[in-house]
CHARMM-style PDB file with segment names, atoms N, HN, CA, C and O in Angstrom:
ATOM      1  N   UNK     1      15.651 -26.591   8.445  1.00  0.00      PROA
ATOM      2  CA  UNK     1      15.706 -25.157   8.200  1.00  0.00      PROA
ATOM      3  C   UNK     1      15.462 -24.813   6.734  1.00  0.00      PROA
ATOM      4  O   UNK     1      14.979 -23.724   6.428  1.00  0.00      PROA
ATOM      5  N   UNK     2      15.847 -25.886   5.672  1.00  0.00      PROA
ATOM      6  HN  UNK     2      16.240 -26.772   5.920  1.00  0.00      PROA
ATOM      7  CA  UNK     2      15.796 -25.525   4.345  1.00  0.00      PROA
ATOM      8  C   UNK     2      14.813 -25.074   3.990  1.00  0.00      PROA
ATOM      9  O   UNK     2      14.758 -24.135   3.196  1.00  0.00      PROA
ATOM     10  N   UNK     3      13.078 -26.065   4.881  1.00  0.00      PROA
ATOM     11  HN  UNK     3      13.123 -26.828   5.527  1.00  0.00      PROA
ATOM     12  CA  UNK     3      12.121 -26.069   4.258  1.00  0.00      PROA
ATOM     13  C   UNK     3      11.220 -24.407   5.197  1.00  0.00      PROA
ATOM     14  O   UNK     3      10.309 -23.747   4.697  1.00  0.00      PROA
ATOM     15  N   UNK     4      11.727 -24.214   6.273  1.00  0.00      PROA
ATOM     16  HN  UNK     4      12.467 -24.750   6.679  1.00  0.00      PROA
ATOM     17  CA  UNK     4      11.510 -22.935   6.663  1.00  0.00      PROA
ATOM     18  C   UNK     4      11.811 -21.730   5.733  1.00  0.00      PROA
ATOM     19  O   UNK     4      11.022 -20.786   5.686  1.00  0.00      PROA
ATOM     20  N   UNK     5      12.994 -21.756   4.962  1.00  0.00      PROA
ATOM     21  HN  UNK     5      13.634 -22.523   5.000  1.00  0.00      PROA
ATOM     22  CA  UNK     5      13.717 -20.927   4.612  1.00  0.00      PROA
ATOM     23  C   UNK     5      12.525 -20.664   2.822  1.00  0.00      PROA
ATOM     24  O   UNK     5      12.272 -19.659   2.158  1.00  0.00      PROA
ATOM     25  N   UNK     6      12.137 -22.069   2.686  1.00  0.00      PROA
ATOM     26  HN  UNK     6      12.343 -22.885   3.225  1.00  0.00      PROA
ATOM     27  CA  UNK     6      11.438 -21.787   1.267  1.00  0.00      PROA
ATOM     28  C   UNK     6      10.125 -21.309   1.685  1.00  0.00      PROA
ATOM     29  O   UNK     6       9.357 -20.725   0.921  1.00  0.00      PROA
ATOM     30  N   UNK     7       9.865 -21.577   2.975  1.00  0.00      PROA
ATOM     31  HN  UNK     7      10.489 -22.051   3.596  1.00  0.00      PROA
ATOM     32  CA  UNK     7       8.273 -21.371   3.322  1.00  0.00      PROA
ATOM     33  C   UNK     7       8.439 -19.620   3.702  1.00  0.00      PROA
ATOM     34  O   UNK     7       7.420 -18.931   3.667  1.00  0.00      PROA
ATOM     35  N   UNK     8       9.479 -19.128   3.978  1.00  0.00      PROA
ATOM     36  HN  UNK     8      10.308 -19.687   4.007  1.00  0.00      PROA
ATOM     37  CA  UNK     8       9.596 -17.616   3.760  1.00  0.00      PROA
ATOM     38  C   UNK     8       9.486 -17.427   2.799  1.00  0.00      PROA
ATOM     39  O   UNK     8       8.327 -17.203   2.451  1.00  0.00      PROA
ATOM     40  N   UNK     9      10.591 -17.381   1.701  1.00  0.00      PROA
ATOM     41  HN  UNK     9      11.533 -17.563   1.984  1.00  0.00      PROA
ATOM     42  CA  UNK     9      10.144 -16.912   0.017  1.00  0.00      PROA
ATOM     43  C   UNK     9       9.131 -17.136  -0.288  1.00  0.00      PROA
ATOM     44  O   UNK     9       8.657 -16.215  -0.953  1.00  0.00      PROA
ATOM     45  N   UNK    10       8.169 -18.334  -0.077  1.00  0.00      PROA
ATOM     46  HN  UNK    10       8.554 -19.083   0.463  1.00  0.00      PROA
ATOM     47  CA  UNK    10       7.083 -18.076  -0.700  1.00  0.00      PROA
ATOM     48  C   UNK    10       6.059 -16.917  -0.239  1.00  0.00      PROA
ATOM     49  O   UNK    10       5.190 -16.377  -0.925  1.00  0.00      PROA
ATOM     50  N   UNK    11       6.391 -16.684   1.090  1.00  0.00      PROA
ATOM     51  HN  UNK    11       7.096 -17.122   1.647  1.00  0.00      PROA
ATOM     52  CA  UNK    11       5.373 -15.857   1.996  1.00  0.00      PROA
ATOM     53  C   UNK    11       5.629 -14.505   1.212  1.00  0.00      PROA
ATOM     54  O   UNK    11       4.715 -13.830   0.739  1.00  0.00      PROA
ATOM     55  N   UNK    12       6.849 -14.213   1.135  1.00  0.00      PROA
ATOM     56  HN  UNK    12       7.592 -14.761   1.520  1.00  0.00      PROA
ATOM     57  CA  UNK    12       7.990 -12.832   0.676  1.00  0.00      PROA
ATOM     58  C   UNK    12       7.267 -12.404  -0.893  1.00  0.00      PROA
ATOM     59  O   UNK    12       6.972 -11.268  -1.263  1.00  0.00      PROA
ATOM     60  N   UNK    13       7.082 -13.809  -1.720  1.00  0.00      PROA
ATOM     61  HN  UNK    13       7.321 -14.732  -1.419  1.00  0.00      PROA
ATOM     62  CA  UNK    13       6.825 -13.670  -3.191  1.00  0.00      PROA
ATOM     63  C   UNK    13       4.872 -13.515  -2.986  1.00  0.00      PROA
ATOM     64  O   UNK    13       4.283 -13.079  -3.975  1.00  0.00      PROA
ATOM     65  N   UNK    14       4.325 -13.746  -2.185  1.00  0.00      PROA
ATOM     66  HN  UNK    14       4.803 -14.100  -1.381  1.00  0.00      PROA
ATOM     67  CA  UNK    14       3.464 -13.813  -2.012  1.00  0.00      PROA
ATOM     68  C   UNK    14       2.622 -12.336  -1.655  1.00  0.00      PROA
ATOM     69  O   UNK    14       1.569 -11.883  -2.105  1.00  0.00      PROA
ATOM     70  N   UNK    15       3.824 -11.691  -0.394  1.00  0.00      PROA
ATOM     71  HN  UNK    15       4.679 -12.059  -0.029  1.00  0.00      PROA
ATOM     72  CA  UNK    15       3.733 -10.257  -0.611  1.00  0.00      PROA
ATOM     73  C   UNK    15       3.820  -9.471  -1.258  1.00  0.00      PROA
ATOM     74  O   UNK    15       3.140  -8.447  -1.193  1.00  0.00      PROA
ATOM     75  N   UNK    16       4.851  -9.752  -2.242  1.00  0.00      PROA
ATOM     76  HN  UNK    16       5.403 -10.584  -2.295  1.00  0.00      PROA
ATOM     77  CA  UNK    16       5.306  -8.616  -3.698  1.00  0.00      PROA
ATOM     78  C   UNK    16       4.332  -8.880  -4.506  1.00  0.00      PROA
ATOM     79  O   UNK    16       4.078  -7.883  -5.182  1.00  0.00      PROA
ATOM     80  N   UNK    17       3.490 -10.001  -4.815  1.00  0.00      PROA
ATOM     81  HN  UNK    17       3.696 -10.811  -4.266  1.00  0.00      PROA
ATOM     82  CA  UNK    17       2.338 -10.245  -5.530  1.00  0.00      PROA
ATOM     83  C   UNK    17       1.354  -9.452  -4.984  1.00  0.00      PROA
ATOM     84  O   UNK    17       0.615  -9.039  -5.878  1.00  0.00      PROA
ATOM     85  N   UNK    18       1.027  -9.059  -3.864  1.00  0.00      PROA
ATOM     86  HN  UNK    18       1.626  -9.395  -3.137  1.00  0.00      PROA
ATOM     87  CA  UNK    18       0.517  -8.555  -3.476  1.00  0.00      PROA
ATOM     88  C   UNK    18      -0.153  -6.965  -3.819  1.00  0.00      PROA
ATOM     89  O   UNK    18      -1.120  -6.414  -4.344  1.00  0.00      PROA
ATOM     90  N   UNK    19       1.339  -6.655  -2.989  1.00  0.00      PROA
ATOM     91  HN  UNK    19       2.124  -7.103  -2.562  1.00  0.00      PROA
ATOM     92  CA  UNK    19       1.844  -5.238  -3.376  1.00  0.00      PROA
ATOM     93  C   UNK    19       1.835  -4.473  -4.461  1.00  0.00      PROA
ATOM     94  O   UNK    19       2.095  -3.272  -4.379  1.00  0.00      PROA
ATOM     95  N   UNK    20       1.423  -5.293  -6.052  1.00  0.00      PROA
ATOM     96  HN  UNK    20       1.212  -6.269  -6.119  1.00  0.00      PROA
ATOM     97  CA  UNK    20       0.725  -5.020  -7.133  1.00  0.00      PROA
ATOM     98  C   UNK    20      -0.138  -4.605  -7.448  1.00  0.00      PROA
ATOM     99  O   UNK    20      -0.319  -3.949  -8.474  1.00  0.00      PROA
ATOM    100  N   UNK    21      -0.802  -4.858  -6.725  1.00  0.00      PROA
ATOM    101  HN  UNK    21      -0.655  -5.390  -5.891  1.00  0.00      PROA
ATOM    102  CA  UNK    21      -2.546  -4.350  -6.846  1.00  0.00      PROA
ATOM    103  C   UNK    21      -2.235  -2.920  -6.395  1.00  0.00      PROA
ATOM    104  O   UNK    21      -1.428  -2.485  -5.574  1.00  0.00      PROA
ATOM    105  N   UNK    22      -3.254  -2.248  -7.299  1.00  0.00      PROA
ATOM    106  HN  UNK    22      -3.910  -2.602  -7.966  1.00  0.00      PROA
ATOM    107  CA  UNK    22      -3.325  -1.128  -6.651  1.00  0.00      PROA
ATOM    108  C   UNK    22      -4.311  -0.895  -5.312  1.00  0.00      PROA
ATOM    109  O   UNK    22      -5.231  -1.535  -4.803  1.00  0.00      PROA
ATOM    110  N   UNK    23      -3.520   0.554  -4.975  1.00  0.00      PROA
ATOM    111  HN  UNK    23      -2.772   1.073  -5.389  1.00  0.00      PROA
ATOM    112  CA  UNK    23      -4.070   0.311  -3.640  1.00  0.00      PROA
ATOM    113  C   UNK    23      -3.801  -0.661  -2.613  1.00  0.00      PROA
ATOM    114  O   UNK    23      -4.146  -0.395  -1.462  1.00  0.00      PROA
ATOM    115  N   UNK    24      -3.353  -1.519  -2.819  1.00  0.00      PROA
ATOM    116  HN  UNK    24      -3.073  -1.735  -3.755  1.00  0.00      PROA
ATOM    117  CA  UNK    24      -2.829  -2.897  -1.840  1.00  0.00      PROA
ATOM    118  C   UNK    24      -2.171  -2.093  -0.389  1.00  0.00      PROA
ATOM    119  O   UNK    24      -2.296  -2.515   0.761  1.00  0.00      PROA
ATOM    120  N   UNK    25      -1.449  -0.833  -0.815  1.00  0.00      PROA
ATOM    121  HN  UNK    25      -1.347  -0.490  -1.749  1.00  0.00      PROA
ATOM    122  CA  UNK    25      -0.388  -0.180   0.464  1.00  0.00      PROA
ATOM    123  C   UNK    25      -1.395   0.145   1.313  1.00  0.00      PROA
ATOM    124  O   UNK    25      -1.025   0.034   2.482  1.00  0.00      PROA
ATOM    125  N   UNK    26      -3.044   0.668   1.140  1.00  0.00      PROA
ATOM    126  HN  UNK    26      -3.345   0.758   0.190  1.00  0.00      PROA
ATOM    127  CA  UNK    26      -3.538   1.844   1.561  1.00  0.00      PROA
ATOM    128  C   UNK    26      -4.373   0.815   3.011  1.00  0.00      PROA
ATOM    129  O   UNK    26      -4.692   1.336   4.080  1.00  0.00      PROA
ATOM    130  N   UNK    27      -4.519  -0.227   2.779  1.00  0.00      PROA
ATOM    131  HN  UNK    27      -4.259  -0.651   1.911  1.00  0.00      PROA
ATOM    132  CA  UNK    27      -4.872  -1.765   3.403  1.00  0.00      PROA
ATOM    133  C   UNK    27      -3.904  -1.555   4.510  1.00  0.00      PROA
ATOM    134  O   UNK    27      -2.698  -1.687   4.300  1.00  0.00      PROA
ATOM    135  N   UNK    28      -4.423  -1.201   5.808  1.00  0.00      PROA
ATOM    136  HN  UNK    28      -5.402  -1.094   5.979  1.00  0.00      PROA
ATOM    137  CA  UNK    28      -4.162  -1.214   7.600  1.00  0.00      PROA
ATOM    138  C   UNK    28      -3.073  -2.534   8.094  1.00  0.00      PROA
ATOM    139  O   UNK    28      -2.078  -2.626   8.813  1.00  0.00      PROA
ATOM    140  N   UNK    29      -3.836  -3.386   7.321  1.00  0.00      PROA
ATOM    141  HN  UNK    29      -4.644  -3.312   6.737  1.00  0.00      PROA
ATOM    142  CA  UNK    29      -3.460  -5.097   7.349  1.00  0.00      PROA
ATOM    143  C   UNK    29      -1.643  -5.242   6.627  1.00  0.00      PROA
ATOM    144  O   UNK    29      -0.662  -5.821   7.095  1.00  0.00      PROA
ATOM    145  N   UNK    30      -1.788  -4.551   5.523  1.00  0.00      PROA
ATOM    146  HN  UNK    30      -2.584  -4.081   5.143  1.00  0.00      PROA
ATOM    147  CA  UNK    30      -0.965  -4.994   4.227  1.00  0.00      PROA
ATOM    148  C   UNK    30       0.192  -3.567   5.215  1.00  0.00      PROA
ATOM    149  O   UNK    30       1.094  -3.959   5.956  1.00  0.00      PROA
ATOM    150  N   UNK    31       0.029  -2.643   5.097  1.00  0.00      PROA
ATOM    151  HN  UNK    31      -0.703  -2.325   4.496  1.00  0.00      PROA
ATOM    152  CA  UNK    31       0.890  -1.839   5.756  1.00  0.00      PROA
ATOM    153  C   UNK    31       1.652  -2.073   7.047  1.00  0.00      PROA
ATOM    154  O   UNK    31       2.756  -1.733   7.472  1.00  0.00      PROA
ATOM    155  N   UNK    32       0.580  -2.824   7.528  1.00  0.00      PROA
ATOM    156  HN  UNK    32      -0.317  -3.100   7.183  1.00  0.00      PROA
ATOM    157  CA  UNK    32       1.473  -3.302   8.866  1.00  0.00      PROA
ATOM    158  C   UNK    32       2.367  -4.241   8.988  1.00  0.00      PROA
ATOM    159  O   UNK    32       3.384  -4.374   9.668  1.00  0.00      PROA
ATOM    160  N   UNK    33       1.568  -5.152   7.870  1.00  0.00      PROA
ATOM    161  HN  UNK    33       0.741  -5.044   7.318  1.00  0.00      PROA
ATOM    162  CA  UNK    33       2.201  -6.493   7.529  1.00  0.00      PROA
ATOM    163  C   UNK    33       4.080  -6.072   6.344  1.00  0.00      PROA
ATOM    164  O   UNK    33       5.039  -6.838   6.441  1.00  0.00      PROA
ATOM    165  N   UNK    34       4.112  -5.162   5.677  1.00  0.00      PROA
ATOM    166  HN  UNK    34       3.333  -4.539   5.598  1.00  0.00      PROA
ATOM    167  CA  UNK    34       5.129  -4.377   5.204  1.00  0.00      PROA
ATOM    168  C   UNK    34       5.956  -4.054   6.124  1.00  0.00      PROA
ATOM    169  O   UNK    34       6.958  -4.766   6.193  1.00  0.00      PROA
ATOM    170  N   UNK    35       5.859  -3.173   6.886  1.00  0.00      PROA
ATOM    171  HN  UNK    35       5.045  -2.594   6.829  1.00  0.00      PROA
ATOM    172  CA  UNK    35       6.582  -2.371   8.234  1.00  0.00      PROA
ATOM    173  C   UNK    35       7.254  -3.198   9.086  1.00  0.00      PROA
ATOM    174  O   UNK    35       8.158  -2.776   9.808  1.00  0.00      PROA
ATOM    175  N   UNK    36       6.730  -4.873   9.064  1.00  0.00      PROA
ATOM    176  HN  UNK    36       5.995  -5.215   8.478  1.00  0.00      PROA
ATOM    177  CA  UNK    36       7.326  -5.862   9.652  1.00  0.00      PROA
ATOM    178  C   UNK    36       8.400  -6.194   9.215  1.00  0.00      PROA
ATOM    179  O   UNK    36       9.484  -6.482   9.724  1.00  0.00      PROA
ATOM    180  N   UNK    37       7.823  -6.100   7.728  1.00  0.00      PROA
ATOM    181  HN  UNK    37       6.943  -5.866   7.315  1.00  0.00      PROA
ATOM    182  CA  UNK    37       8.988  -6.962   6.845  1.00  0.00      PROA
ATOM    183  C   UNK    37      10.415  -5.839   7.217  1.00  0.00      PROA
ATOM    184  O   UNK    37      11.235  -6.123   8.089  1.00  0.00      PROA
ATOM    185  N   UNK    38      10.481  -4.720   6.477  1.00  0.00      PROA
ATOM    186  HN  UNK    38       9.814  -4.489   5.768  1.00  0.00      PROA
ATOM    187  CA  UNK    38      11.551  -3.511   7.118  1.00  0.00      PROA
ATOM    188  C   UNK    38      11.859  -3.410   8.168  1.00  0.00      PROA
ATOM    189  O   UNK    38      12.665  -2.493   8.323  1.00  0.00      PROA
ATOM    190  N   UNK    39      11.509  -4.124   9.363  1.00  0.00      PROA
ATOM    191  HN  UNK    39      10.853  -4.869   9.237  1.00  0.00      PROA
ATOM    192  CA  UNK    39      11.934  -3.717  10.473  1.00  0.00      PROA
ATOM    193  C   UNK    39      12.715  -4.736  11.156  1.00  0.00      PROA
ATOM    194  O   UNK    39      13.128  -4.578  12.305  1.00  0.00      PROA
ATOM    195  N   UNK    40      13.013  -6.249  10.146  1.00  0.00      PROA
ATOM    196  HN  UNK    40      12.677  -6.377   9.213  1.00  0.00      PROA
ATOM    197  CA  UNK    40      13.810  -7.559  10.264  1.00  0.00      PROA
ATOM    198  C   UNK    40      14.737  -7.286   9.529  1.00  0.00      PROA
ATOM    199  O   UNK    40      14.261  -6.462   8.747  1.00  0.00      PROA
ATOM    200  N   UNK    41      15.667  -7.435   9.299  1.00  0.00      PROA
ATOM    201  HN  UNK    41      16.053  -8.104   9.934  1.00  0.00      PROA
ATOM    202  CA  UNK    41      16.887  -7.031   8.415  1.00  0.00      PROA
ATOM    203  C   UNK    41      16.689  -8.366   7.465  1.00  0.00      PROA
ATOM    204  O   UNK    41      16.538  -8.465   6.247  1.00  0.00      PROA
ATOM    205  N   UNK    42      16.749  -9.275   8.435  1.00  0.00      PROA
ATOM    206  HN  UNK    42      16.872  -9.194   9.424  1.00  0.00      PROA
ATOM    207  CA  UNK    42      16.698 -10.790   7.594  1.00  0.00      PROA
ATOM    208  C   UNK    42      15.312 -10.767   6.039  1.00  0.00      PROA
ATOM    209  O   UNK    42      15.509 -11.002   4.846  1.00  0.00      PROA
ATOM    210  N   UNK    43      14.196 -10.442   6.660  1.00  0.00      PROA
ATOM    211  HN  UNK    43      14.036 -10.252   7.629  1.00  0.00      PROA
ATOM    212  CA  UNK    43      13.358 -10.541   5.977  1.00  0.00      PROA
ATOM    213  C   UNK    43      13.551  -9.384   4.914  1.00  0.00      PROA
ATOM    214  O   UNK    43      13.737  -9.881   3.803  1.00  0.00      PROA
ATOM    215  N   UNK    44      13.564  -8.122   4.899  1.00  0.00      PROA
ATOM    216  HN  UNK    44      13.413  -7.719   5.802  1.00  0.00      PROA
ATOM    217  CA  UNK    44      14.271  -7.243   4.283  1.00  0.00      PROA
ATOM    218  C   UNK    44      15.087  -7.176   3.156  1.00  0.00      PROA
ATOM    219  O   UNK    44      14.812  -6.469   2.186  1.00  0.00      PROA
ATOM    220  N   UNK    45      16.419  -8.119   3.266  1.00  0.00      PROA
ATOM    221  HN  UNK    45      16.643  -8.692   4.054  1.00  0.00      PROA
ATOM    222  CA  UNK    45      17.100  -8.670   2.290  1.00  0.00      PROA
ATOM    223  C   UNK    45      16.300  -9.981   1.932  1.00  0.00      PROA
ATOM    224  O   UNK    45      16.486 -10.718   0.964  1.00  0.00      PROA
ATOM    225  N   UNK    46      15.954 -10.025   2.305  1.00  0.00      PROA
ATOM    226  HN  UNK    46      15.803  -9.426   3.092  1.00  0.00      PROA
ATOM    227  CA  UNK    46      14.537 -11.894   1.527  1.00  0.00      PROA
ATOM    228  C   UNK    46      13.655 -10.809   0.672  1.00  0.00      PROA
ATOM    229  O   UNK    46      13.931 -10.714  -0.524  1.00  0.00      PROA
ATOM    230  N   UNK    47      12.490  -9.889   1.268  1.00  0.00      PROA
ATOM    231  HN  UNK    47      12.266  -9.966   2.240  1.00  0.00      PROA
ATOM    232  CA  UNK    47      11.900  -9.930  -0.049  1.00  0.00      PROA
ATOM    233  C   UNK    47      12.714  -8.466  -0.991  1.00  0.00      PROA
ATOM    234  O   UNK    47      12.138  -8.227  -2.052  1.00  0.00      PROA
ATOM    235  N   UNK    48      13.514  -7.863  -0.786  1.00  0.00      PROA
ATOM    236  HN  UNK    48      13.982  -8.057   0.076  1.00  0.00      PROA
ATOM    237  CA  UNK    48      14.473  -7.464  -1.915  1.00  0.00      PROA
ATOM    238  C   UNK    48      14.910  -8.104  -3.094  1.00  0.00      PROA
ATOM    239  O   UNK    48      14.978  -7.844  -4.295  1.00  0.00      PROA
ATOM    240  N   UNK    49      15.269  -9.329  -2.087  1.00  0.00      PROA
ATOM    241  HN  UNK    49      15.213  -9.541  -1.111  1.00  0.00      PROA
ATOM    242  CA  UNK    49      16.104 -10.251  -3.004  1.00  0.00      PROA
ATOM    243  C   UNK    49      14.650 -10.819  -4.360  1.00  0.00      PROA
ATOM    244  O   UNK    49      14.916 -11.246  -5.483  1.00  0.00      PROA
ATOM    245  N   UNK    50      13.595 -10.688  -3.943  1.00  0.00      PROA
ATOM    246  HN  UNK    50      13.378 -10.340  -3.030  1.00  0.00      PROA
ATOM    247  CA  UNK    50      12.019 -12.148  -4.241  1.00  0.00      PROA
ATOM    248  C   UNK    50      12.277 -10.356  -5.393  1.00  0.00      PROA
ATOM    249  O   UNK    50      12.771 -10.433  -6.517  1.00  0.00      PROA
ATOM    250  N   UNK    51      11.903  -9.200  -4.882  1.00  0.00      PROA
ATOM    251  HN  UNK    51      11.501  -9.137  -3.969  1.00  0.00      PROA
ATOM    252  CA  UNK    51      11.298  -8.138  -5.534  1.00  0.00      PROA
ATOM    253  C   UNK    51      12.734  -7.952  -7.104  1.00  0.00      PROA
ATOM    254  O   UNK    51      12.374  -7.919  -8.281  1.00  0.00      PROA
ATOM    255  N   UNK    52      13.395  -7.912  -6.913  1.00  0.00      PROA
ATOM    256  HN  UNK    52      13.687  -7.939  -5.957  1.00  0.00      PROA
ATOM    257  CA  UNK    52      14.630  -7.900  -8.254  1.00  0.00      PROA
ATOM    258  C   UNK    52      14.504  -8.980  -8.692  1.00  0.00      PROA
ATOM    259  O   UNK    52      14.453  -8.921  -9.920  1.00  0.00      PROA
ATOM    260  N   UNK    53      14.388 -10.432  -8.141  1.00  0.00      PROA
ATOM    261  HN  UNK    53      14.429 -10.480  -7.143  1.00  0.00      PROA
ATOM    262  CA  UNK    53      13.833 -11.320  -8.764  1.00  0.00      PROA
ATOM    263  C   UNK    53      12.467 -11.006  -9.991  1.00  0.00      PROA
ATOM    264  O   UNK    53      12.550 -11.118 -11.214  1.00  0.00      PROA
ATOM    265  N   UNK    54      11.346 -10.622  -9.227  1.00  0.00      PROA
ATOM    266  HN  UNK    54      11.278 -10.531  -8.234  1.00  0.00      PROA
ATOM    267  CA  UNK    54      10.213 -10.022 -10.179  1.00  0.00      PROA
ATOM    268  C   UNK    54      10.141  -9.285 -10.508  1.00  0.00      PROA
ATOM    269  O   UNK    54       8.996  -8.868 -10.336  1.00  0.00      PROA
ATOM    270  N   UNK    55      11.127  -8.196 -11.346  1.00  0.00      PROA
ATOM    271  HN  UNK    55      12.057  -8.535 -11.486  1.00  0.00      PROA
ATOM    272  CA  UNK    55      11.408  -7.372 -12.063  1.00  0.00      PROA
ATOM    273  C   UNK    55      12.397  -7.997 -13.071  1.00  0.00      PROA
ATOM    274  O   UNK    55      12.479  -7.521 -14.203  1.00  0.00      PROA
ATOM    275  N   UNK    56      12.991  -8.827 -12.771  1.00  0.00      PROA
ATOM    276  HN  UNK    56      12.925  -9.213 -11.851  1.00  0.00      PROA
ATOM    277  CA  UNK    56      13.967  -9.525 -14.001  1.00  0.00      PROA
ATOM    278  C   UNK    56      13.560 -10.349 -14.525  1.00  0.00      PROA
ATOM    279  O   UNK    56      13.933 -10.674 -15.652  1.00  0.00      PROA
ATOM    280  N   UNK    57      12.341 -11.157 -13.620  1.00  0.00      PROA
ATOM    281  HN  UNK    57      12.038 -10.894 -12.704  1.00  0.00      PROA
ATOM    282  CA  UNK    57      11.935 -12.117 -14.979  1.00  0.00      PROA
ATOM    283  C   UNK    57      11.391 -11.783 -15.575  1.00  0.00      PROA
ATOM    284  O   UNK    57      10.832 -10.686 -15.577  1.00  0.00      PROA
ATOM    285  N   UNK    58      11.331 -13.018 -16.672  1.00  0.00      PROA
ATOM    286  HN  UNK    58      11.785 -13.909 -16.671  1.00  0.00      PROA
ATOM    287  CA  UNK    58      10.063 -12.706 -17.893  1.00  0.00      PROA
ATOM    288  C   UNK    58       8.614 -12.629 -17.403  1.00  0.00      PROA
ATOM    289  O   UNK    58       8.369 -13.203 -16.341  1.00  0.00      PROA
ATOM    290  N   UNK    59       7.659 -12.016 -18.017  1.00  0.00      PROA
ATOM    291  HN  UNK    59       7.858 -11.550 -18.879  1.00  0.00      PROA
ATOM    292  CA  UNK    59       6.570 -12.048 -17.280  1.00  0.00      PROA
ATOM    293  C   UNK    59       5.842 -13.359 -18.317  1.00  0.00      PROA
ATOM    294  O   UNK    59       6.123 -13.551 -19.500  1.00  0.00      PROA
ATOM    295  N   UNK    60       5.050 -13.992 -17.650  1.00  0.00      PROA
ATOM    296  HN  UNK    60       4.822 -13.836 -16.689  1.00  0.00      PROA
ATOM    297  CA  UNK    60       4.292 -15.259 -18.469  1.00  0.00      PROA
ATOM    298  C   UNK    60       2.563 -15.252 -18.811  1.00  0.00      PROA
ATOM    299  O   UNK    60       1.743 -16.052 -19.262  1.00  0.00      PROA
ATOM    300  N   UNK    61       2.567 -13.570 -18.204  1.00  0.00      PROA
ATOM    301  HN  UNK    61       3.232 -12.920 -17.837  1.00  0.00      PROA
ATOM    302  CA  UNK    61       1.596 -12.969 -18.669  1.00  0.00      PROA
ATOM    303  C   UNK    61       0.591 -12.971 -19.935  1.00  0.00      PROA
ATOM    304  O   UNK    61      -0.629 -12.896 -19.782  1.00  0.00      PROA
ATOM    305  N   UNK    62       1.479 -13.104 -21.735  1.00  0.00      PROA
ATOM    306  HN  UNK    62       2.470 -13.166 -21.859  1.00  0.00      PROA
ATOM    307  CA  UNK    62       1.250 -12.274 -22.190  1.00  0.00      PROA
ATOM    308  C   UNK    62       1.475 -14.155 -22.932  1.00  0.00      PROA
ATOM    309  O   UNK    62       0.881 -14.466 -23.964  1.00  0.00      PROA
ATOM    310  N   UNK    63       2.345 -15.113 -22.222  1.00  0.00      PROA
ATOM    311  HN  UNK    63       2.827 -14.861 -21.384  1.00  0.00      PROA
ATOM    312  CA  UNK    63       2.538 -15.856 -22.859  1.00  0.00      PROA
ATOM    313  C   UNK    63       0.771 -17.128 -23.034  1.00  0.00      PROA
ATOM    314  O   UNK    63      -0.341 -17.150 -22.508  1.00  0.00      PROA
ATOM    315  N   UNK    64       1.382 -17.806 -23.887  1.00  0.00      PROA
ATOM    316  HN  UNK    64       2.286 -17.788 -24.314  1.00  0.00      PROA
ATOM    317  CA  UNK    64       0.128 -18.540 -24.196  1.00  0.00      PROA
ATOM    318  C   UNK    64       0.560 -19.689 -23.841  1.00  0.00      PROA
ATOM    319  O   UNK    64       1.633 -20.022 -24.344  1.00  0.00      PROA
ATOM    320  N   UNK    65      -0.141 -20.702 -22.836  1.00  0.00      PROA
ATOM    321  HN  UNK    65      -1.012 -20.432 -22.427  1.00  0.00      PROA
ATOM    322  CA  UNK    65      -0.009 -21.988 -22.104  1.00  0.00      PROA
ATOM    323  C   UNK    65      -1.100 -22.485 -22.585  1.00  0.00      PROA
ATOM    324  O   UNK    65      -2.222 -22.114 -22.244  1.00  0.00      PROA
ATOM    325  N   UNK    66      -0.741 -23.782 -23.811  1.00  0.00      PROA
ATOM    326  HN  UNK    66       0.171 -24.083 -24.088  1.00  0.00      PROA
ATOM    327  CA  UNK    66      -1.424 -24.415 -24.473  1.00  0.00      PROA
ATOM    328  C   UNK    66      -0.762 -25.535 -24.469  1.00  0.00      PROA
ATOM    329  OT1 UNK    66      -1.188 -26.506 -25.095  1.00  0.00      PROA
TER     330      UNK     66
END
């Protein structure tokens, strides 16, 4: 179950990456695929939890990987 449980977050972090782009909501696919997520309670509190996650970290954006 552990490795189920990480293969959600990644799916979850994968969506909030998503959901960045602009325009990403306006996507038939991406909206439906959203409406799922809200309509599981489980998944719901998963990517809440992924989305305050990526608002609190640092972004590594801006950083330089040398």
């Amino acid at each position: 179950f552990e490795k189920q449980d990480e293969l959600k977050r990644s799916a979850m972090r994968a969506v909030a990456a998503l959901l960045t782009i602009p325009e990403a909501g306006k996507s038939p696919g991406m909206a439906d695929f959203s409406a799922q997520i809200r309509t599981n309670p489980e998944l719901t509190i998963l990517f809440e939890s992924i989305q305050k996650d990526s608002t609190s970290a640092p972004s590594t954006d801006s950083m330089e990987l040398s």
